[in-house]
N, CA, C and O of each residue as an XYZ file, in Angstrom:
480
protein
N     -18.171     -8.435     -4.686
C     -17.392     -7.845     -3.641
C     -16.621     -6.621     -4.117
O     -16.186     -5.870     -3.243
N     -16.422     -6.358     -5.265
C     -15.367     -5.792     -6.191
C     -16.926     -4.531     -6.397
O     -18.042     -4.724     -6.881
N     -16.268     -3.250     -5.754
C     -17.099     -1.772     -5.699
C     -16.571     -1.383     -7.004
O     -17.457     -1.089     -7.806
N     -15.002     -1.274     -7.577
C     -14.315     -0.301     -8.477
C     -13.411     -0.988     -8.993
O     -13.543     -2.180     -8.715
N     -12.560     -0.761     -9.616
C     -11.230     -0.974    -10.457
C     -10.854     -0.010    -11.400
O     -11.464      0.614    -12.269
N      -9.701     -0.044    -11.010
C      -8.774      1.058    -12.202
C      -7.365      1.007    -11.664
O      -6.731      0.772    -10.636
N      -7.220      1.378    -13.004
C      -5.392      0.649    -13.305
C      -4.586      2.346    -13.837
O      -4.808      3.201    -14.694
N      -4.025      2.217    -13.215
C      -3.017      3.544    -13.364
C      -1.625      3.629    -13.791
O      -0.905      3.130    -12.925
N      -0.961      4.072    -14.799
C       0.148      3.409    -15.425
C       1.268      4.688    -15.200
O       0.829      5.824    -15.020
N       2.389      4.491    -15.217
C       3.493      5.156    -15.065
C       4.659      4.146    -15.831
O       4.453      3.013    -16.266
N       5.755      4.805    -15.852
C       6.868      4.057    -16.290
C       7.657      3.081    -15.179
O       8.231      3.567    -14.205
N       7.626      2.114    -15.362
C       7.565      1.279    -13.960
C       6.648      0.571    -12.958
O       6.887     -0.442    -12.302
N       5.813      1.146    -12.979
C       4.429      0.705    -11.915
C       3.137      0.759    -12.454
O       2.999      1.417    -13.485
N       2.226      0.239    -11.998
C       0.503      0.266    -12.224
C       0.151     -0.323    -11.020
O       0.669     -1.291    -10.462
N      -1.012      0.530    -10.598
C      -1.657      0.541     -9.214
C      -2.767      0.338     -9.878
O      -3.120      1.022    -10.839
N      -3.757     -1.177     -9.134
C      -4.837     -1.527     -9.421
C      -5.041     -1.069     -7.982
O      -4.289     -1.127     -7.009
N      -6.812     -0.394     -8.193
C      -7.405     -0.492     -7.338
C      -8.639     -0.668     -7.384
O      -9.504     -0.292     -8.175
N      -8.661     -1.535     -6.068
C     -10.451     -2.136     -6.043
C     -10.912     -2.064     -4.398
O     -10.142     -2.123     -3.439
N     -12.474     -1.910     -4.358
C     -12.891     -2.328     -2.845
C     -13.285     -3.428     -2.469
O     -14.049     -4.198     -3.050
N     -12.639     -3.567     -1.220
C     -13.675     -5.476     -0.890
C     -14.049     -4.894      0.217
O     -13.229     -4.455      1.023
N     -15.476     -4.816      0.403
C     -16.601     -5.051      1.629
C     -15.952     -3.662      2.445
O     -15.444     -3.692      3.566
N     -16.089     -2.623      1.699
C     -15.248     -1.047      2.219
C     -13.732     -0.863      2.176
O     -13.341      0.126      1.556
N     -12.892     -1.594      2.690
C     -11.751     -1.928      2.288
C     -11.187     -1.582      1.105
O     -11.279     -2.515      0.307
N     -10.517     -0.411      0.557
C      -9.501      0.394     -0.323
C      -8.264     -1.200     -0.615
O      -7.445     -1.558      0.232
N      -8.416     -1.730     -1.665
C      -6.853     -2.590     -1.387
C      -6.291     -1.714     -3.449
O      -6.820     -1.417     -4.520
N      -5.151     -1.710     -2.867
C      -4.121     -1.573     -3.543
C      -3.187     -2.578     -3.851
O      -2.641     -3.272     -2.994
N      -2.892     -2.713     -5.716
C      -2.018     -3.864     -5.888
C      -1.068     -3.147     -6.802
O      -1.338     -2.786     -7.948
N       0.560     -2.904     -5.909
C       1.021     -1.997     -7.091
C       1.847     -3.525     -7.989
O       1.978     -4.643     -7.491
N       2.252     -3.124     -9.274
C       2.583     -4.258     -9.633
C       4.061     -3.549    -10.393
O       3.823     -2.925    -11.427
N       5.575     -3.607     -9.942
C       6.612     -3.294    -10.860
C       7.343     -2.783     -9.241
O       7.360     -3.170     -8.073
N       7.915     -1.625    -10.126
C       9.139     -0.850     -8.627
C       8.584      0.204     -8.433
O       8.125      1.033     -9.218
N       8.644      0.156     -7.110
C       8.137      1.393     -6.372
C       9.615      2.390     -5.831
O       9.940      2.010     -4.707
N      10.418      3.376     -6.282
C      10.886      4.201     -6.303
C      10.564      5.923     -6.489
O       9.476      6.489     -6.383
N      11.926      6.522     -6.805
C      11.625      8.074     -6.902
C      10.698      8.239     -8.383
O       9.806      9.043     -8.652
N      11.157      7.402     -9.005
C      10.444      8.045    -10.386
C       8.851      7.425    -10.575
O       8.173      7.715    -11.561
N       8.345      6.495     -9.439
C       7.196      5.915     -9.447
C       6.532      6.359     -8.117
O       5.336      6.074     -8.179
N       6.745      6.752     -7.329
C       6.794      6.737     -5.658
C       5.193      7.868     -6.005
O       4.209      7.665     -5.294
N       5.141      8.705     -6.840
C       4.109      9.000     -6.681
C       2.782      9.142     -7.412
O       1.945     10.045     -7.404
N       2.852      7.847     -8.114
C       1.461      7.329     -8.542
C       1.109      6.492     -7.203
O      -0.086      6.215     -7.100
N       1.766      6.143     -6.390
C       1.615      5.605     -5.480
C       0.828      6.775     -4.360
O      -0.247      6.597     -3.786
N       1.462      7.630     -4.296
C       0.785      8.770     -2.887
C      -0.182      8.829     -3.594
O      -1.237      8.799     -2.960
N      -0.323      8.935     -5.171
C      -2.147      9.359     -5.315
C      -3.143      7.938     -4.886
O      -4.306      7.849     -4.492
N      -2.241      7.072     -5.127
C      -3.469      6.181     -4.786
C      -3.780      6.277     -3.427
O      -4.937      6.481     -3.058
N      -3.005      6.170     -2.784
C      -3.155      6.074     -1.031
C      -4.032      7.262     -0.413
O      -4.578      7.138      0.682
N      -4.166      8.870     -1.489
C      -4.655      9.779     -0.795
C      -5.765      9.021     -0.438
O      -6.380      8.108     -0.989
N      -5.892      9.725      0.807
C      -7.057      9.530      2.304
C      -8.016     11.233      2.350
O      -8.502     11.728      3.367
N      -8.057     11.821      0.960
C      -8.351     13.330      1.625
C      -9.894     13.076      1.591
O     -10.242     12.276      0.723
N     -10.870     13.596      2.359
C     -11.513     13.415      2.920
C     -12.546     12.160      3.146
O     -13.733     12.100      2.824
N     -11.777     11.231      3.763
C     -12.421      9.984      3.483
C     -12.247      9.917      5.074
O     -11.210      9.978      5.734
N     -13.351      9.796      5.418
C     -13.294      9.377      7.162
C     -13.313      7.765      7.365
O     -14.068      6.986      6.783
N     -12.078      7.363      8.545
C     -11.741      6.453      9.348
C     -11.264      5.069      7.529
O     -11.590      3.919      7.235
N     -10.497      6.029      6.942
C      -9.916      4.673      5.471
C      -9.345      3.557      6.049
O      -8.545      3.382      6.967
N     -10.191      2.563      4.987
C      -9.396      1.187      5.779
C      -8.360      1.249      4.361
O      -8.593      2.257      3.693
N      -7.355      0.430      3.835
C      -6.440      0.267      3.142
C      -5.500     -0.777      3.307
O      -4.628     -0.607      4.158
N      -5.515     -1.950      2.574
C      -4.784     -2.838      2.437
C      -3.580     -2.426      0.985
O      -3.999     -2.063     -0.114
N      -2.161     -2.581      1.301
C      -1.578     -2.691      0.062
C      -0.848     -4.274     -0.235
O       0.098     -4.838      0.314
N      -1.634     -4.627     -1.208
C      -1.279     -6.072     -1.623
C       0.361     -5.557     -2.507
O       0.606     -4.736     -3.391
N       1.242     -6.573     -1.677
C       2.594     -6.242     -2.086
C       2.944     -7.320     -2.493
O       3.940     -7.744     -1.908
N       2.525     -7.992     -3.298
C       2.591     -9.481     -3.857
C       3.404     -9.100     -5.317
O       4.408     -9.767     -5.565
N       3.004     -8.080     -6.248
C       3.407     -7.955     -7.395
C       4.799     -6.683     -7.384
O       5.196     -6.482     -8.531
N       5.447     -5.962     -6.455
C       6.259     -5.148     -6.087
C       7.165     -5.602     -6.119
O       7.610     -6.202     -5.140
N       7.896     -5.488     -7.411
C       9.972     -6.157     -7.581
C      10.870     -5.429     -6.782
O      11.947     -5.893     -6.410
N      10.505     -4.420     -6.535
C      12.013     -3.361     -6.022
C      11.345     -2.266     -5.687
O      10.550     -1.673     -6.416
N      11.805     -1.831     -4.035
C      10.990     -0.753     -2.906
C      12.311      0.002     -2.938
O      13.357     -0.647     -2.948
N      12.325      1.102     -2.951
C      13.806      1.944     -2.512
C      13.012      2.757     -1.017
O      12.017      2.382     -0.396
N      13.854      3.907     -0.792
C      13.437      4.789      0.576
C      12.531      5.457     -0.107
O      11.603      5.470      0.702
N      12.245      5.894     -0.829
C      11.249      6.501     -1.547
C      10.063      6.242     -1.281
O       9.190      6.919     -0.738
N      10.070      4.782     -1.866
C       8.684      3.807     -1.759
C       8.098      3.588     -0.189
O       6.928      3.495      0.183
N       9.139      3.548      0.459
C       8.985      3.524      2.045
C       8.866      4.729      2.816
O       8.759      4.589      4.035
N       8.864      6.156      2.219
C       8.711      7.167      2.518
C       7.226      7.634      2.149
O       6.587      8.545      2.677
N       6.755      6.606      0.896
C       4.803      7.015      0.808
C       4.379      6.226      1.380
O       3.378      6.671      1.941
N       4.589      4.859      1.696
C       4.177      4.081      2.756
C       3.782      4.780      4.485
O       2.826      4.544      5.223
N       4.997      5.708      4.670
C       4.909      6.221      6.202
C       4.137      7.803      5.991
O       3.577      8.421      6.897
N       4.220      8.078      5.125
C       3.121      9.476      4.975
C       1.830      8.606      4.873
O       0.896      8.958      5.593
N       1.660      7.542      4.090
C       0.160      7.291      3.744
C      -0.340      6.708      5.249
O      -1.498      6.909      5.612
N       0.441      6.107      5.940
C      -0.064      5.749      7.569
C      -0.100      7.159      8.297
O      -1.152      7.342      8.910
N       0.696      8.054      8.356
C       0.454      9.173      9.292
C      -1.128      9.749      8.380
O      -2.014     10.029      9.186
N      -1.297      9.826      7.770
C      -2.359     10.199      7.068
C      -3.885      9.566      7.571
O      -4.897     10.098      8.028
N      -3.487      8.070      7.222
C      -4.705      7.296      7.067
C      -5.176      7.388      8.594
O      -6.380      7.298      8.834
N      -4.224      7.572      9.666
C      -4.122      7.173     11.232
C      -4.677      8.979     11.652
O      -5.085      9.288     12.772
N      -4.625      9.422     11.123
C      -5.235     11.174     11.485
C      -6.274     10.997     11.158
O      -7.060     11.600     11.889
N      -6.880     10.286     10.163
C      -8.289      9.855      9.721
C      -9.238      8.927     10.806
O     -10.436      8.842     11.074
N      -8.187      8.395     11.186
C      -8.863      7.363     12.490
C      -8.957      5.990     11.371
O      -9.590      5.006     11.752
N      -8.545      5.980     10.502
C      -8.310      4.512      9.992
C      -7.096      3.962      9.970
O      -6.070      4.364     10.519
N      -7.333      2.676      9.062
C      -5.360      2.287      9.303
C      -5.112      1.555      7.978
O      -5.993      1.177      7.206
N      -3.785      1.408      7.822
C      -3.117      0.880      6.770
C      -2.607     -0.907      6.845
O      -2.602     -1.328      8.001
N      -2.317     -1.643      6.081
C      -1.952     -2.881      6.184
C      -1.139     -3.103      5.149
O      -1.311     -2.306      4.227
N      -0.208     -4.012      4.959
C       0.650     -3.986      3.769
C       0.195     -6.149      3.976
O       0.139     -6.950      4.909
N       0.022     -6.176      2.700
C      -0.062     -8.016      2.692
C       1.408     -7.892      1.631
O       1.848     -6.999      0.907
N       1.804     -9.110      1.939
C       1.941    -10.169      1.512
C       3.837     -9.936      0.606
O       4.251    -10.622     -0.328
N       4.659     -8.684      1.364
C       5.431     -8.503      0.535
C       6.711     -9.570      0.009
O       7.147    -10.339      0.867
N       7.331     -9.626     -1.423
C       8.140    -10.337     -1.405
C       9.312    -10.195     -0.668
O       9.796     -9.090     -0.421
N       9.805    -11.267     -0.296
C      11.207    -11.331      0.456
C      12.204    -10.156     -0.107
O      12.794     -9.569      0.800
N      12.400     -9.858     -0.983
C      13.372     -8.232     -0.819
C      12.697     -7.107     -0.423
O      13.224     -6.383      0.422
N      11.236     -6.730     -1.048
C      10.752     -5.827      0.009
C      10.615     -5.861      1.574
O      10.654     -4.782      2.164
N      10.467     -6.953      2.244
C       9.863     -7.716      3.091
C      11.648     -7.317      4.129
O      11.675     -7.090      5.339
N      13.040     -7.346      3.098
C      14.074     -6.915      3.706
C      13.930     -5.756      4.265
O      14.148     -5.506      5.451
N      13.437     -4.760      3.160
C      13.622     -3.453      3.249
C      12.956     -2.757      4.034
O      13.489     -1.814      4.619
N      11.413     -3.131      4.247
C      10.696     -3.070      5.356
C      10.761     -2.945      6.756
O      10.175     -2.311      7.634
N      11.850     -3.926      6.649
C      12.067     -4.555      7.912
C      13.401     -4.035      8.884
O      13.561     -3.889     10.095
N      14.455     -3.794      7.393
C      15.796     -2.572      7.455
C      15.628     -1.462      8.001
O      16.507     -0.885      8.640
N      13.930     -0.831      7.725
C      13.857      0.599      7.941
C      13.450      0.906      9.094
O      13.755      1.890      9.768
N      12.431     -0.327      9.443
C      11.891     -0.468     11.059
C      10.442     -0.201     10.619
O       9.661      0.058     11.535
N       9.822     -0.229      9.029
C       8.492      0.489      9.073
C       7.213     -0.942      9.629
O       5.984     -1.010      9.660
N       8.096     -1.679      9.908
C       7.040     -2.983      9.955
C       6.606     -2.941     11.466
O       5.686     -3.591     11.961
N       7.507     -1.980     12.160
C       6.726     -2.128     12.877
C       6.235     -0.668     13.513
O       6.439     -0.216     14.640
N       5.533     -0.108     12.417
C       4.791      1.305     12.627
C       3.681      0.293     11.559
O       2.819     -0.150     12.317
N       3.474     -0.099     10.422
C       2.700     -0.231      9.451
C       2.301     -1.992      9.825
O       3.304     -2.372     10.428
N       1.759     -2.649      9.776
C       0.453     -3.908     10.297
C       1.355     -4.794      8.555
O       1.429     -4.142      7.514
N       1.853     -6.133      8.645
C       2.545     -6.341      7.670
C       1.817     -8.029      8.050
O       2.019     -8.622      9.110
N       0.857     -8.623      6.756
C       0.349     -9.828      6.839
C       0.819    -10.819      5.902
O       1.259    -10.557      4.782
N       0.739    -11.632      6.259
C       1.733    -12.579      5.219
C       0.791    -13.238      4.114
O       1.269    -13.953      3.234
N      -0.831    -12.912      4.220
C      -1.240    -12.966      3.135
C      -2.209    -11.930      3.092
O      -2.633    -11.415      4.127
N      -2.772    -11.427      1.399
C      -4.028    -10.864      1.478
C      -5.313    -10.895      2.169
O      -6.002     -9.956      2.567
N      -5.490    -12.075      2.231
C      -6.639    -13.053      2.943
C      -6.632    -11.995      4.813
O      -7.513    -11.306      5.327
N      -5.185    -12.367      5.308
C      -5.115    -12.323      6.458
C      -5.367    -10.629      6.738
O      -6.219    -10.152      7.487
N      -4.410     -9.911      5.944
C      -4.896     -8.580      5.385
C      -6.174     -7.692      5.800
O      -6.362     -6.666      6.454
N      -7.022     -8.696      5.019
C      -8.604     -8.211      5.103
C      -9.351     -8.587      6.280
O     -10.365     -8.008      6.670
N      -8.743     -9.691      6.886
C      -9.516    -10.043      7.949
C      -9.668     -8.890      8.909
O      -8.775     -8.043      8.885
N     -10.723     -8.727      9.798
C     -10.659     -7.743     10.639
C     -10.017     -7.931     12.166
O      -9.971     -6.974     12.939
């Protein structure tokens, strides 16, 4: 099921990414902030990829600031100009606050597991 993998490192974060059955999923694993926020936009770029599907598995994400929630809402205005869409699985209960603080949960598709995520 697994098209790719690669692991991308910064001080703070590593973004695995792999495909399941077309499906882009993203697993960032650490804090997603200003000084990490954009190993994150590279993963999410959508540039010329018509109708991207994209799951971000938020299972391994300790600490989201506005930052982190500011590549989240570019990578949906993005992916959604493409004619595809974004999904966030599975975040922990402090992201899952912050998410929810900002109002992006309900612009961005938020599943309470990966599984559910991928489903179509």
């Amino acid at each position: 099921m697994t098209d790719r993998k690669q692991a991308e490192r910064t001080s703070g974060l590593v973004v695995v990414a792999t495909a399941t059955d077309g499906i882009r999923v993203l697993s960032p694993v650490g804090e997603i902030d200003h000084d990490t926020g954009e190993q994150l936009r590279q993963a999410l770029d959508v540039t010329g990829t018509a109708r991207p599907r994209i799951v971000v598995d938020m299972r391994q994400v300790t600490f989201m600031d506005s930052a982190g929630v500011h590549v989240l809402f570019e990578a949906h205005q993005a992916v959604s100009e493409a004619g595809g869409w974004i999904r966030l699985a599975a975040p922990t209960p402090a992201v899952r606050r912050v998410l929810h603080f900002v109002g992006i949960d309900s612009v961005i598709a938020l599943r309470p597991t990966l599984r559910e995520a991928l489903a179509p």
